[in-house]
VEXZA-625423 format. One line per 8 residues: their letters; for each residue x, y, z of C-alpha. Coordinates in Angstrom, 2 decimals, decimal comma. Each point is the difference from the previous one (the first is absolute). Layout:
// VEXZA-625423
A) X/Y/Z ~ ...
This chain:
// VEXZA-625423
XXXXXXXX) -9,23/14,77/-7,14 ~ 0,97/3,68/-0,33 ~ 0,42/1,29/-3,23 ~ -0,83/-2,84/-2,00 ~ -0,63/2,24/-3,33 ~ 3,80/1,50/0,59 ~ 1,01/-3,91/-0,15 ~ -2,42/-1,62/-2,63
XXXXXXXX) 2,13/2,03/-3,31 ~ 0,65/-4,00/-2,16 ~ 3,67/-1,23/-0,14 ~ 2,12/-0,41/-3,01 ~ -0,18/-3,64/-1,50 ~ 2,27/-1,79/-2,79 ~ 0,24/-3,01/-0,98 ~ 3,51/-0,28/0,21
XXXXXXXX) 1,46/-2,84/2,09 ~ 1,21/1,04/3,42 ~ 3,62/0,82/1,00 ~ 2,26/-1,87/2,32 ~ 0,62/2,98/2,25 ~ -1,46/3,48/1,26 ~ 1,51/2,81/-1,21 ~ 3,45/0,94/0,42
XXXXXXXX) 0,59/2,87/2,02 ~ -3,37/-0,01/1,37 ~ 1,44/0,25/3,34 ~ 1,47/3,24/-0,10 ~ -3,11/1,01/-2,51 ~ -2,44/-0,71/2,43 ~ 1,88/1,93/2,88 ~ 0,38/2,87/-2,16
XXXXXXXX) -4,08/0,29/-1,11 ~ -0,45/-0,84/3,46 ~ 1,85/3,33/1,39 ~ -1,31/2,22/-2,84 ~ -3,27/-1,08/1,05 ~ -0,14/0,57/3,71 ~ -1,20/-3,41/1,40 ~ 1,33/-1,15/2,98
XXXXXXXX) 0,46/-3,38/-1,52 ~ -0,85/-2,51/-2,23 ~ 0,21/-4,23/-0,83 ~ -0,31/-1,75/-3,09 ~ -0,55/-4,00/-0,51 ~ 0,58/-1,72/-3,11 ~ -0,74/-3,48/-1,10 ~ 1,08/-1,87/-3,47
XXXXXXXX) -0,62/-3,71/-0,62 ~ -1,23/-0,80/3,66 ~ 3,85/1,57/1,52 ~ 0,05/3,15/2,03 ~ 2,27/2,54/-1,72 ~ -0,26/3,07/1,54 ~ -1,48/0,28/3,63 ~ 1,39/3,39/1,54
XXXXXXXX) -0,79/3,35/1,38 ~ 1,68/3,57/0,09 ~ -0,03/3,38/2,11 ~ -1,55/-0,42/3,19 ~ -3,35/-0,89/1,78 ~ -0,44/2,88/1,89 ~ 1,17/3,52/-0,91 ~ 2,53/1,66/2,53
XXXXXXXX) 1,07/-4,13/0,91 ~ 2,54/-1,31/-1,11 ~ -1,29/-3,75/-0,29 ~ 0,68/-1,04/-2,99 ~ -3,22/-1,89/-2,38 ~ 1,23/-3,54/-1,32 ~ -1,54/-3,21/-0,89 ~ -2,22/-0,45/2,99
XXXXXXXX) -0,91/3,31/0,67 ~ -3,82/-0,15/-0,14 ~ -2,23/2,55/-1,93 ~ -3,80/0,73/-0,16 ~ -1,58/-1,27/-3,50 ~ -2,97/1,60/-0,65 ~ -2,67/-1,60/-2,35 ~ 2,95/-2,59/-1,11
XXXXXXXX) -1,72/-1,93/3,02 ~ -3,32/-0,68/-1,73 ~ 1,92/-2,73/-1,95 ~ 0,74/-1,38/3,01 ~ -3,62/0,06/1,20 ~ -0,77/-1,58/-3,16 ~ 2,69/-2,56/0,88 ~ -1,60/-0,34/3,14
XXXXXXXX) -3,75/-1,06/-1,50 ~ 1,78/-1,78/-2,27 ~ 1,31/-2,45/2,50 ~ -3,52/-0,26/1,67 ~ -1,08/-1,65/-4,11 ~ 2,57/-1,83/0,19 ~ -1,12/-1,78/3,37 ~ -3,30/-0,25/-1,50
XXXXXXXX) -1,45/2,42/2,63 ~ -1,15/2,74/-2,36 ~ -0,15/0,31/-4,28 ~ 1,03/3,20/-1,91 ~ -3,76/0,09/-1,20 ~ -2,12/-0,62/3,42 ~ -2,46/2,90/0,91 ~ 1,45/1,72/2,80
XXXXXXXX) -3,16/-0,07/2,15 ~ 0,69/-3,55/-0,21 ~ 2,44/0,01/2,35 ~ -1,04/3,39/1,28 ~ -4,10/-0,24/0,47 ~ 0,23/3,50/2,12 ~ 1,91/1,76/-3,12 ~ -1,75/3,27/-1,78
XXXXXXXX) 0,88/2,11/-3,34 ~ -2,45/3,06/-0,71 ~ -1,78/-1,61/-2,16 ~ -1,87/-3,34/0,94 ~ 0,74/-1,61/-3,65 ~ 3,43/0,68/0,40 ~ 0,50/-1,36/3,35 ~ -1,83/-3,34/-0,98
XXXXXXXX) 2,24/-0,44/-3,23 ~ 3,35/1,43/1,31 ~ 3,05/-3,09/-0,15 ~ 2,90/-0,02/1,18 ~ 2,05/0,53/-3,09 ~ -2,01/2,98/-0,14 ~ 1,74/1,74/3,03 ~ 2,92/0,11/-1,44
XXXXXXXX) -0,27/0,88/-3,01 ~ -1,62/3,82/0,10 ~ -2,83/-0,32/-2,09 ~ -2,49/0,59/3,17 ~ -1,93/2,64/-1,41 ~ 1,67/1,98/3,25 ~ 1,80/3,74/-0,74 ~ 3,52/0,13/-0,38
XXXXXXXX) 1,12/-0,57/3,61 ~ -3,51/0,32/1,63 ~ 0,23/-1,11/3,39 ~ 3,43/1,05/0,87 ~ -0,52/3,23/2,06 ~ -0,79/-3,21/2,53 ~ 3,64/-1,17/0,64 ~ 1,96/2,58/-1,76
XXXXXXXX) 1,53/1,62/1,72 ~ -0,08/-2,57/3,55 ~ -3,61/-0,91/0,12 ~ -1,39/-1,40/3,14 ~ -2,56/-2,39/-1,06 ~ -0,16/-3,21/0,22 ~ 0,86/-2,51/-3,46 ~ -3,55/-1,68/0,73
XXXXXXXX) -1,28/3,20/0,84 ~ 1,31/2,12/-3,31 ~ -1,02/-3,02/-2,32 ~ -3,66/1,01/1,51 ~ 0,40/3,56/-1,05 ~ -0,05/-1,15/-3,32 ~ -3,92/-0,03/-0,05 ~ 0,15/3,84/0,25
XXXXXXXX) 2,18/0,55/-2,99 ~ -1,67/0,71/-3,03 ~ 0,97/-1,29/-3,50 ~ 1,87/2,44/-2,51 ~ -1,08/-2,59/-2,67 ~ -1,46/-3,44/-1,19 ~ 1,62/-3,09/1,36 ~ 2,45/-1,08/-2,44
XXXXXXXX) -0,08/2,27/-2,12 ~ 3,14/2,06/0,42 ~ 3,63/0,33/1,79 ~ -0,04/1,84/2,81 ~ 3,02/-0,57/2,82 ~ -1,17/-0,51/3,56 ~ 1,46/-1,51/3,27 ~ -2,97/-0,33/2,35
XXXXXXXX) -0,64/-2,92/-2,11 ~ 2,86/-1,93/1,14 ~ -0,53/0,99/3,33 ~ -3,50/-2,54/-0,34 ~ 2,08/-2,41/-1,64 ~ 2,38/0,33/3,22 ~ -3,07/-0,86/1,92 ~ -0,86/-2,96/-2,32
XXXXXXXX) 2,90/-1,32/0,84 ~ -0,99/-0,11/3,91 ~ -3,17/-1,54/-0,60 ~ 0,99/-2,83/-2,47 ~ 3,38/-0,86/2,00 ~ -0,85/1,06/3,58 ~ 3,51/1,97/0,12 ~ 0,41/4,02/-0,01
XXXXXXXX) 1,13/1,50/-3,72 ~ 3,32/0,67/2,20 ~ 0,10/-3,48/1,19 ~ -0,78/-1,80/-3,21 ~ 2,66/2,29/-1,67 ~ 2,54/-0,36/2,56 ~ 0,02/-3,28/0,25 ~ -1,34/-1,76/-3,17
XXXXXXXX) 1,33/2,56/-2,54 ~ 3,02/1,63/1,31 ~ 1,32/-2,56/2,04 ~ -0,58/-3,05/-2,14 ~ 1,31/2,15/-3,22 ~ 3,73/-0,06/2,13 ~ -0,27/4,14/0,29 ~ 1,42/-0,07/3,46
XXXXXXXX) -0,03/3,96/0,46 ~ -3,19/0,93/-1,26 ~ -3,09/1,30/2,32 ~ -3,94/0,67/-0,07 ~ -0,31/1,86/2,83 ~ 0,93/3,03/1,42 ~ 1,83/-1,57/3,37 ~ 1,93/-2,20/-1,96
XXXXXXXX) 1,50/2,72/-2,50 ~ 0,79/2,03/3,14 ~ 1,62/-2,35/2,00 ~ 2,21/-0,47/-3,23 ~ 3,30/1,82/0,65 ~ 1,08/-0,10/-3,33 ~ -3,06/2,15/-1,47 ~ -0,31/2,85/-2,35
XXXXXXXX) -1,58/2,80/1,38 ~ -2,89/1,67/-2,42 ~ 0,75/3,44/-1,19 ~ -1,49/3,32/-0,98 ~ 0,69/2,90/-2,42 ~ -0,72/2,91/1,68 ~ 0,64/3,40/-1,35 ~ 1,32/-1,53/-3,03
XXXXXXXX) 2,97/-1,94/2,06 ~ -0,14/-3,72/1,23 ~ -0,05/0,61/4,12 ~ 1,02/-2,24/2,06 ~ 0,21/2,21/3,53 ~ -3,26/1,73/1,29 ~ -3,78/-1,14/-0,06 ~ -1,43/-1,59/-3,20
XXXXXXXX) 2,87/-0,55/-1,40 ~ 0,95/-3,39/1,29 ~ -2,80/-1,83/-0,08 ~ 0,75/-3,64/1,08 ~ -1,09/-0,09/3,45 ~ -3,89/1,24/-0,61 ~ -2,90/-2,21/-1,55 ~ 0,64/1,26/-3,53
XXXXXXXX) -3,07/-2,51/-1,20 ~ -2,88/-0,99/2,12 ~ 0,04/-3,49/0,91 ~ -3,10/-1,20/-1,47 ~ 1,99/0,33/-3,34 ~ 3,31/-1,78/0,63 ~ -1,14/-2,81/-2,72 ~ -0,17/3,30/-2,62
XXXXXXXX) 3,63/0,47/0,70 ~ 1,61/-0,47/3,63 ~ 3,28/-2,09/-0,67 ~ 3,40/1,13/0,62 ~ 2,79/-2,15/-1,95 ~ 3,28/-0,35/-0,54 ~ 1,45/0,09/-3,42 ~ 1,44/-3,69/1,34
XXXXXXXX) -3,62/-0,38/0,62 ~ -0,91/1,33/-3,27 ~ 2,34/-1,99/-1,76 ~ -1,75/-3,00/1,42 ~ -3,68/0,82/-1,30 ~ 1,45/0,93/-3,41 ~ 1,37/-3,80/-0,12 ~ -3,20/-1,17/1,33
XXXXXXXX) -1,63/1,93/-2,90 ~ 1,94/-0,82/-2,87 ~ 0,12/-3,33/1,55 ~ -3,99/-0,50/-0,33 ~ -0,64/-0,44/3,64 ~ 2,92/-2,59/0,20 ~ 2,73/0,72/3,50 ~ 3,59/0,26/-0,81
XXXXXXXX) 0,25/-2,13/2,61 ~ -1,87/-2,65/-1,57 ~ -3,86/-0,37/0,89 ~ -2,71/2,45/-1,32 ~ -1,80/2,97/1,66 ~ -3,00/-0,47/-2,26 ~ -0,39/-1,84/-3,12 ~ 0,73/0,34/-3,82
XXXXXXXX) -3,70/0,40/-0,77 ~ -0,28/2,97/2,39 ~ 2,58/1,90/-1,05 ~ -1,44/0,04/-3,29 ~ -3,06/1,65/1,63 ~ 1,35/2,76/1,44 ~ 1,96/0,89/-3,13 ~ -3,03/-0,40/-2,07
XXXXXXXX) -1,00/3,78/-0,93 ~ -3,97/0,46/0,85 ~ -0,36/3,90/0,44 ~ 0,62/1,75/-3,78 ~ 1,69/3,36/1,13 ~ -0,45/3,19/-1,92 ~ 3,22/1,13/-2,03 ~ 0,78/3,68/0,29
XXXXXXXX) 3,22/1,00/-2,27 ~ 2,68/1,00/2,40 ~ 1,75/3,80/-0,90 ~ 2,90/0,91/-1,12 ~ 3,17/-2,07/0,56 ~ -1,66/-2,68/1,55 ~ -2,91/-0,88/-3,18 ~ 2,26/-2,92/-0,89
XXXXXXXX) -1,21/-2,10/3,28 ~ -3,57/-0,15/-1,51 ~ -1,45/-2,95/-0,24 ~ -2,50/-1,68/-2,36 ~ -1,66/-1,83/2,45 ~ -0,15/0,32/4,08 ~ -2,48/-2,16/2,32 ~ 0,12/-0,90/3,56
XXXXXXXX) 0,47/-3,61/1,58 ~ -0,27/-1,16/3,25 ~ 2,69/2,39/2,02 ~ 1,69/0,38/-3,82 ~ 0,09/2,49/-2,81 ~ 0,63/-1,70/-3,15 ~ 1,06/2,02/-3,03 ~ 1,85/0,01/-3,22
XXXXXXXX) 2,62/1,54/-1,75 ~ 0,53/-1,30/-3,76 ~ -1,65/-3,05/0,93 ~ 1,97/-1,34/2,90 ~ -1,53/-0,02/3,68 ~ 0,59/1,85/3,14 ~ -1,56/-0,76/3,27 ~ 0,55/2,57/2,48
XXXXXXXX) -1,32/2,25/3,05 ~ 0,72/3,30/1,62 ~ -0,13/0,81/3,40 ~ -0,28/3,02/2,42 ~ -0,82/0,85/3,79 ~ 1,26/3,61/1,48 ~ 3,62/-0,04/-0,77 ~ 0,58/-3,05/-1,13
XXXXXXXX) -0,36/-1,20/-3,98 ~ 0,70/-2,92/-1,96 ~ -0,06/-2,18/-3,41 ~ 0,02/-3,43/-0,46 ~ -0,02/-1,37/-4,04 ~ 0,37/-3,39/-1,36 ~ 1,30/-0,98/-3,45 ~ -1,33/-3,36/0,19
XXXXXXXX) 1,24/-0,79/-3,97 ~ 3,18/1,21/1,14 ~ -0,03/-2,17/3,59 ~ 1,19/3,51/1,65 ~ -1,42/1,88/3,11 ~ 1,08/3,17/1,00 ~ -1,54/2,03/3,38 ~ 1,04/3,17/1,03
XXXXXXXX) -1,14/2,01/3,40 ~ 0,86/3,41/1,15 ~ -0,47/1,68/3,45 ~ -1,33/3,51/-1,48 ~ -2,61/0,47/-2,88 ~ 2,40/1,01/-2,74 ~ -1,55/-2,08/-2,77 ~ 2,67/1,40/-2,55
XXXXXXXX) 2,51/-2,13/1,73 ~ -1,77/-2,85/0,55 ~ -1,74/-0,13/-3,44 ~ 3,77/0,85/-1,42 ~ 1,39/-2,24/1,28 ~ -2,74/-2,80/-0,40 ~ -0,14/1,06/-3,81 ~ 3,90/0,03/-0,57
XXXXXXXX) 0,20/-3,87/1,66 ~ -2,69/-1,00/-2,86 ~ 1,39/1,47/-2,86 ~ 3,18/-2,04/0,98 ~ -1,29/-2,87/0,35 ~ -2,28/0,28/-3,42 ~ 2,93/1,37/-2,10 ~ -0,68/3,20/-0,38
XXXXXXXX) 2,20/3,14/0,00 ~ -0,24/1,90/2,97 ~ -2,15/3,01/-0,24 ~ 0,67/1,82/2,85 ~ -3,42/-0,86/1,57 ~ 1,01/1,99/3,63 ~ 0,14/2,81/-1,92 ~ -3,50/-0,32/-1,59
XXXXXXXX) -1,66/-0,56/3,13 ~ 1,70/2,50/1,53 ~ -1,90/2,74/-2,85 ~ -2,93/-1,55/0,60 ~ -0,40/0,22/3,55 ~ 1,63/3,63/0,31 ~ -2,22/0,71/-3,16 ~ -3,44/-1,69/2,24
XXXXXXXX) 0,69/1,82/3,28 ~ 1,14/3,34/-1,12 ~ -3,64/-0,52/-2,42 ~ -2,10/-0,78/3,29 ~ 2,19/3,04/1,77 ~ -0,88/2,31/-2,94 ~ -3,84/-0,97/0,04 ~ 0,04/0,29/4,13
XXXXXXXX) 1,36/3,56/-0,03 ~ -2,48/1,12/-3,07 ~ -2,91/-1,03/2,51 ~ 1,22/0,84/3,03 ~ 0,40/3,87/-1,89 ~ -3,04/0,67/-0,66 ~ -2,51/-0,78/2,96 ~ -2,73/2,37/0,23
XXXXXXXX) 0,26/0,25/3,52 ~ -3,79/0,58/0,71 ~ -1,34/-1,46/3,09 ~ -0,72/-2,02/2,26 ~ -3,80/0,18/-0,10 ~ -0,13/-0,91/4,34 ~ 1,98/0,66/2,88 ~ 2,38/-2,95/0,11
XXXXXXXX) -1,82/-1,57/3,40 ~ -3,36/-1,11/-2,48 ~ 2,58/-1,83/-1,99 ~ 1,00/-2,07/2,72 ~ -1,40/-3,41/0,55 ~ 0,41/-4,14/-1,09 ~ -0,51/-0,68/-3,74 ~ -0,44/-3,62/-0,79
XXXXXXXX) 0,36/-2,06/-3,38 ~ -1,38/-3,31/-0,68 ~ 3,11/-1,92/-0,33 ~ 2,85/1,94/1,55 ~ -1,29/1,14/3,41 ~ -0,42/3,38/1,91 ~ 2,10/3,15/-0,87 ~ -0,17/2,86/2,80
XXXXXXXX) 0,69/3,40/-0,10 ~ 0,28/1,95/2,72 ~ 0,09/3,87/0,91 ~ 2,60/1,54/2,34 ~ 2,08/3,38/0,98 ~ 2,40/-1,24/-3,03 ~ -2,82/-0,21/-2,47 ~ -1,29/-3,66/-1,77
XXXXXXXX) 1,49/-3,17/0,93 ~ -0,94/-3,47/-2,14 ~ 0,54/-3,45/1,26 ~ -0,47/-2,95/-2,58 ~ -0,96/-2,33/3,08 ~ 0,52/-3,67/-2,13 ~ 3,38/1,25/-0,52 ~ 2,42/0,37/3,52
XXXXXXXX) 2,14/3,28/-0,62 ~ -2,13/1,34/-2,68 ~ -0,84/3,48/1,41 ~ 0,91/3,74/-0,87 ~ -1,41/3,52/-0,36 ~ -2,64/1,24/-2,84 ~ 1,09/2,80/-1,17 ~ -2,08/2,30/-2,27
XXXXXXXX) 0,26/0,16/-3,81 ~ -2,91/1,20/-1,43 ~ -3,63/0,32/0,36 ~ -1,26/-2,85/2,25 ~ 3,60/-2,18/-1,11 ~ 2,48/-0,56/2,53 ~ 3,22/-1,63/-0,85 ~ 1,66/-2,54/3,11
XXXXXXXX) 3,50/0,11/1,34 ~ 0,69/-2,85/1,58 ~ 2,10/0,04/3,16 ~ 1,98/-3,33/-2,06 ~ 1,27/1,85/-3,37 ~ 0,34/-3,33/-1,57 ~ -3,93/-0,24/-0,46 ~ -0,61/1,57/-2,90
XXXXXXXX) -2,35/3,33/0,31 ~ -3,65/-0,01/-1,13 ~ -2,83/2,87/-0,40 ~ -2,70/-0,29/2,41 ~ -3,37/1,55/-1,88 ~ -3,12/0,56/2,14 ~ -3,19/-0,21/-1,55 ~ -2,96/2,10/1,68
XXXXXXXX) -3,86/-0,54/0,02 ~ -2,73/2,44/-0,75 ~ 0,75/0,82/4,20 ~ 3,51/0,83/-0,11 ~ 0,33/-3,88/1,69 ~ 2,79/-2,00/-1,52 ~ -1,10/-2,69/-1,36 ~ 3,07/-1,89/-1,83
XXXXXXXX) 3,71/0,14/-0,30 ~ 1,68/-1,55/-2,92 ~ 3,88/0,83/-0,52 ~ 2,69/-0,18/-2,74 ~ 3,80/-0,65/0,09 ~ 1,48/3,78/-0,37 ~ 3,19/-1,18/-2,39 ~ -0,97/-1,33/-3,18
XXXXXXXX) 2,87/-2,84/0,41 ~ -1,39/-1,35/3,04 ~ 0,58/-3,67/0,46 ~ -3,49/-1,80/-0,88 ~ -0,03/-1,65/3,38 ~ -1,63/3,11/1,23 ~ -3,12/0,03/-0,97 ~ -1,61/2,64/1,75
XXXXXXXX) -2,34/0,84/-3,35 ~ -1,87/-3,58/0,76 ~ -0,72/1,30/3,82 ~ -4,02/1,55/0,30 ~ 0,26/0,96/3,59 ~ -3,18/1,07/1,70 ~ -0,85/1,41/3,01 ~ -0,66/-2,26/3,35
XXXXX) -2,68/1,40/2,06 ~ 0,54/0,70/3,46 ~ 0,17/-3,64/1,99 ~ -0,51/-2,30/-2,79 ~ 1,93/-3,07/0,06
């Protein structure tokens, strides 16, 4: 779910038939980007003509371990898992429970968008798709990071949540969306998201290792741990640096992207995939005419050259399926999806002219590997001469974050350290917004505290920037930092808070800028 722009650059397409074998040397290649990189570890899967032909990991899945990662070492997937949710609904059509095109207060009567028009003509197809009329990510300050709320109960919050635009009228990527179709799922089949998923997706679909809940990955032995980059090196040995045994995403939003798979496991849904819904095995998970659905692009997404190096992956047309990006490059198709929770990224992409399938997952957010090696695999396979795409990345990335570290610093250099207007006791209180809950702030001997109270662990100091701006440090340094700006009335009363993330980079999952926090009075409810 994390990250998704970092993951959503289009993938290099020929038309050139596919080749019998991966790479050779890709072994040692692999190993080698792998070190120079930092992650802990990594897996790859690949699939050509319905055979497995890669399925294996290397490094390990937990720095300062020496377990090794292999073929059944499970990793979290990110966004990769709204396919899967897809999958999921597209079972239920299957069974004649549910159609692609129902209204979801259909099968949801109690179900609210912002707008009343909206909510009466919203479908299913439509929450998957990102064409809400929602803001990029609006909604996920909820369950990012480890919301406490309830699925039924966030799906409510929606009512609260002002549009950023028309429905249907542009792309904008969001996950609290597949969060209601989670809950969709529960009313139309009378089994939990994680139930349905377990046991009609993952089980039936013969990928034995996979898991949609938090228990099950953690009573996994043979799990890679998610990891951090802190002070510019991948950690693996103090706090916030492994992150694997927390609630990196709240519940409510396991169908937006709570699996953890194997690259056996992966291997598996790439067959199923290229294979139209049809088991290796023999049998189907869901039919022929479904999987045409969810590969059917609905969503037109806007094309923005890419710099540099990587302008060649540019495509000439990019839209959004069900759980699918579908793009182009000189005419042939690529169906693919990126995927990121803390520490943990990955890339799944289908050459469906070419019957191929390649997935790769790595236990630390160093995109220049994964996207390296993701890119290298398809140029193989399509005929073309390599073109050193680990390389390109890897400019891109250091280019990115040394840009966001550049435009931090020029800020942070020049506050004009005036204020605050009041002691720091009258900025105390509860602040409330419609659709994400109460936000406290307290005064002590140490100066301003702030608790985000939807969000278990989400608490630090304010400290002061400028004027009547504040800027938190969170106790967890893996929440990303946010100014705090208190507006007062005509009284010297505050009477709203909005905020801002402080680095320019920040991951669009925090989206602080859609909070409009006001103050609770004194024994209201």
């Amino acid at each position: 779910m994390k990250l998704h722009h970092l993951f959503a650059l289009p993938l290099l397409a020929l038309g050139a038939p596919a080749l019998a074998d991966p790479p050779a040397g890709l072994d040692a290649k692999v190993e080698a980007l792998r070190k120079a990189s930092g992650a802990p570890g990594i897996a790859v899967a690949i699939v050509e003509h319905g055979k497995t032909t890669l399925a294996r990991g290397w490094g390990v899945r937990k720095l300062g371990e020496a377990a090794k990662v292999d073929a059944d070492t499970i990793f979290q997937t990110g966004s990769t898992g709204k396919a899967f949710t897809a999958t999921a609904i597209a079972i239920l059509v299957d069974q004649g429970k549910i159609g692609w095109d129902d209204k979801v207060i259909d099968h949801m009567p109690w179900f609210r968008m912002y707008d009343p028009w909206v909510t009466r003509e919203m479908t299913v197809r439509d929450l998957l798709v990102h064409h809400s009329g929602l803001g990029l990510g609006a909604g996920d300050l909820l369950f990012v990071p480890r919301g406490s709320l309830s699925r039924k109960e966030t799906v409510k919050r929606l009512a609260w949540i002002k549009p950023a635009t028309s429905f249907r009228s542009g792309y904008a990527y969001d996950n609290i969306l597949y969060t209601v179709a989670g809950q969709l799922i529960e009313e139309v089949s009378g089994k939990t998201w994680e139930e349905f998923m377990a046991r009609e997706v993952l089980k039936r679909g013969g990928m034995s290792d996979a898991t949609a809940t938090y228990e099950a990955r953690w009573a996994t032995p043979d799990r890679a741990f998610a990891h951090a980059r802190v002070g510019g090196v991948v950690r693996g040995d103090g706090p916030n640096s492994v992150l694997d045994e927390r609630e990196e995403l709240g519940r409510a939003a396991m169908p937006a992207g709570g699996l953890a798979l194997s690259a056996r496991d992966l291997a598996q849904w790439l067959k199923i995939q290229l294979g139209h819904g049809a088991l290796p095995g023999g049998g189907r998970l869901f039919s022929e005419a479904q999987a045409a659905e969810m590969w059917k692009g609905v969503t037109v997404q806007p094309i923005t050259q890419y710099p540099g190096s990587l302008a060649p992956l540019t495509p000439k047309f990019s839209t959004y399926a069900l759980g699918w990006e579908v793009e182009d490059y000189r005419g042939a198709r690529i169906i693919s999806h990126g995927g990121g929770v803390f520490g943990s990224i990955t890339h799944i992409i289908l050459l469906p002219d070419q019957e191929v399938g390649i997935a790769v997952v790595v236990n630390s957010e160093e995109v220049a590997l994964l996207r390296g090696v993701a890119h290298m695999l398809v140029d193989h396979y399509l005929g073309v001469p390599d073109q050193d795409w680990p390389a390109r990345f890897g400019a891109f990335m250091t280019q990115r974050i040394e840009g966001g570290k550049a435009a931090l610093a020029g800020v942070k250099a020049a506050p004009a350290k005036i204020g605050p207007s009041l002691s720091l006791a009258r900025y105390a209180g509860t602040y409330r917004d419609a659709w994400y809950g109460d936000v406290a702030v307290t005064s002590g001997a140490d100066g301003l505290r702030i608790d985000f109270k939807t969000t278990p662990r989400m608490a630090g100091k304010l400290v002061h920037w400028q004027y009547d701006t504040f800027v938190t440090r969170f106790d967890d340094k893996a929440i990303e930092p946010a100014y705090v700006s208190f507006a007062l009335d005509a009284e010297g009363r505050v009477e709203r808070v909005s905020m801002k993330p402080e680095s320019p980079i920040a991951d669009f999952s925090y989206d602080y800028k859609d909070l409009d926090l006001r103050p609770v009075a004194e024994g209201a409810k």
